[in-house]
C-alpha positions in Angstrom: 0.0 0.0 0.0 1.1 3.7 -0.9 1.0 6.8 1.6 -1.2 9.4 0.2 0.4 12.2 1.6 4.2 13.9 2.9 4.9 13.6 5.7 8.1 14.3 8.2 8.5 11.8 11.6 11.6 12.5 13.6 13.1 9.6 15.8 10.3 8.7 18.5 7.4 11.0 17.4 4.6 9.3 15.7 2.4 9.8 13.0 -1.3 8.2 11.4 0.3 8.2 7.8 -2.8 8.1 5.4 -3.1 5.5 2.9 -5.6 7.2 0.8 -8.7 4.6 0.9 -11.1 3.8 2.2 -12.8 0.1 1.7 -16.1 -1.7 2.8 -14.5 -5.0 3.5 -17.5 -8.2 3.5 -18.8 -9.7 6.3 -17.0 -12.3 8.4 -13.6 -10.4 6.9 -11.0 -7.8 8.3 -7.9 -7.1 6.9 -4.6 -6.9 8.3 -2.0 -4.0 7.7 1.6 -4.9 8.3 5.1 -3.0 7.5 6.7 -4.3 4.2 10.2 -5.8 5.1 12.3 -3.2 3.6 10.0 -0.2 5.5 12.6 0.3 8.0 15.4 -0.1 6.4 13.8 2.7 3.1 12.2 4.9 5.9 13.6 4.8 8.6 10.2 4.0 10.5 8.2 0.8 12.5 4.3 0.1 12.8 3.3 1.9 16.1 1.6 -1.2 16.8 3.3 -4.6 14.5 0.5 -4.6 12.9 -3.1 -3.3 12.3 -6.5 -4.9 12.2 -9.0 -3.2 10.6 -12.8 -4.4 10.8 -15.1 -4.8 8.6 -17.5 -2.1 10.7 -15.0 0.3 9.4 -16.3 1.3 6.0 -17.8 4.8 6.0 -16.7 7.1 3.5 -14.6 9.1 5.8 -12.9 6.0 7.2 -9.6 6.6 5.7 -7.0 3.7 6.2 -3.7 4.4 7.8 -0.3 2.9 9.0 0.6 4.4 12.6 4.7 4.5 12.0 7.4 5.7 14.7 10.3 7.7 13.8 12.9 5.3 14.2 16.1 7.0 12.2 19.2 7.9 14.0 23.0 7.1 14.0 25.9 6.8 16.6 28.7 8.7 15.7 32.4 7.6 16.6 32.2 8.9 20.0 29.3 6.7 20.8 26.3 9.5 20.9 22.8 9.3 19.2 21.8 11.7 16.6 18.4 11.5 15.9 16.7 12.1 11.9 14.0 12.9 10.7 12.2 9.9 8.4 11.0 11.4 5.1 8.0 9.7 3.4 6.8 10.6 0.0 3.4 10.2 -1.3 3.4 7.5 -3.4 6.0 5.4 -1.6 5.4 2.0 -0.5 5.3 1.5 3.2 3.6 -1.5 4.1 0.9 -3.8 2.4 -2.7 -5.5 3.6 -4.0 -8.6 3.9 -7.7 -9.5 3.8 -8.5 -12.7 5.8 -11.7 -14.5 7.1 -12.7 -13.3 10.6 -11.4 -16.1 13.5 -14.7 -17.8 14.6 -15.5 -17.0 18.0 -15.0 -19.8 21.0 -15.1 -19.4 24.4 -12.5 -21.1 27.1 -12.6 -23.3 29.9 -10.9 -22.7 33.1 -9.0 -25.9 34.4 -6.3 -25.9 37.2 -4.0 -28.3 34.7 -3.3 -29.1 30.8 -2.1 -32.4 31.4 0.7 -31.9 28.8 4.6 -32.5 28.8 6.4 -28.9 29.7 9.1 -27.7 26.9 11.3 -26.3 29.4 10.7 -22.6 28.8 10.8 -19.9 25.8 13.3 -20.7 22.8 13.4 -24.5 24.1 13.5 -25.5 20.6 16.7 -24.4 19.4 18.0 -22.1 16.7 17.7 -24.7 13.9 
């Protein structure tokens, strides 16, 4: 998806970049917003949030899509001190990209004191390969 406007985000301010539409999604769908992979590394900025979900209640024609993106430019120099830019997005330039997926069905949970399942010994228990 394209931003529809200029904009200017310095390092750690934030800003609701439009995306220019505006879509009536059908029901039982939502779509997903993400950050392309090059986004920080062209832009210098991260999704506020990882990603967006956007409903399918959303769909008036003032409901204007956009990607919330962080500032996240900046350099150490030699001497080991932050300097802090200012991201530059164009309209027209590529910043992140949607998905449109079924809605997950609704379920409810049930409480229990125990799974009854084998433990994996903690997070990353599964190795690097």
């Amino acid at each position: 998806m394209f931003a529809a406007e200029n904009c200017q985000i310095r390092y750690g301010e934030t800003h609701m970049i439009s995306l220019g539409v505006s879509i009536e999604l059908p029901d039982g769908y939502e779509a997903i917003v993400a950050p392309r992979s090059s986004t920080h590394k062209h832009f210098g900025i991260m999704c506020v949030n990882g990603v967006g979900i956007i409903d399918n209640a959303y769909k008036g024609d003032n409901d204007v899509w956009h990607f919330p993106a962080i500032g996240s430019k900046g350099f150490y120099d030699a001497l080991g001190y932050f300097h802090a830019e200012t991201s530059i997005i164009h309209k027209g330039d590529r910043i992140c990209q949607m998905r449109i997926q079924k809605c997950q069905p609704e379920f409810e949970f049930e409480e229990v004191d125990f799974l009854g399942n084998a433990d994996r010994n903690g997070l990353g228990s599964t190795g690097k390969r």
